[in-house]
Steps between C-alpha positions, in 0.01 A plus 500: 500500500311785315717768682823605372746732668476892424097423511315741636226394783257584745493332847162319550516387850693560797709794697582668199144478304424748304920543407637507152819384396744361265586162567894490559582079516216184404555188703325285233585156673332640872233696290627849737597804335673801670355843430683838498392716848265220609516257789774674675705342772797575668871306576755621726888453405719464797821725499765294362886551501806539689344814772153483346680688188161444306193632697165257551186638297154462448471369135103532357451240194193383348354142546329290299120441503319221332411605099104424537508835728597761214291533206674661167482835395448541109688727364212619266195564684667547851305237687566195709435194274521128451747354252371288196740323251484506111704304248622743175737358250590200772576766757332519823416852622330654799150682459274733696187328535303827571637713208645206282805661424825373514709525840830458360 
């Protein structure tokens, strides 16, 4: 997967379009990622305990959305980009295709 966690990306499609965010956790396996303040859902806790000691709540969490909906922000030129690979020295790094910088 070309996304790592603490990437930061925009949301192309969906609810939240528009949306930046850093992504929190990858899901490389399902190909989902989970973005900071984006897809927003909600889980009630019951009360639990001996009397309801511990109240019920509303929890808010984020959940994941499928990686082909974000794009990459690079951190050089500030736009949403695609991801291109080069090999330096044996080692594979990331790369801006617009501004051909290095992401990492």
């Amino acid at each position: 997967m070309k996304l790592k966690t603490n990437d930061n990306v925009k949301i192309l499609s969906g609810k939240d379009r528009g949306k930046t965010g850093k992504i929190i956790q990858v899901f490389s396996a399902e190909g989902k990622i989970v973005v900071e303040g984006v897809n927003k859902i909600k889980r009630h806790l019951k009360a639990k305990g001996q009397g309801q000691s511990q109240k019920g709540q509303v929890l808010e969490l984020s959940a994941p959305i499928p990686a082909s909906r974000v794009a990459l922000i690079c951190p050089k030129c500030s736009q949403p980009i695609r991801v291109g690979y080069k090999t330096e020295a044996g080692v594979k790094k990331r790369v801006c295709r617009k501004c051909k910088e290095y992401v990492d």
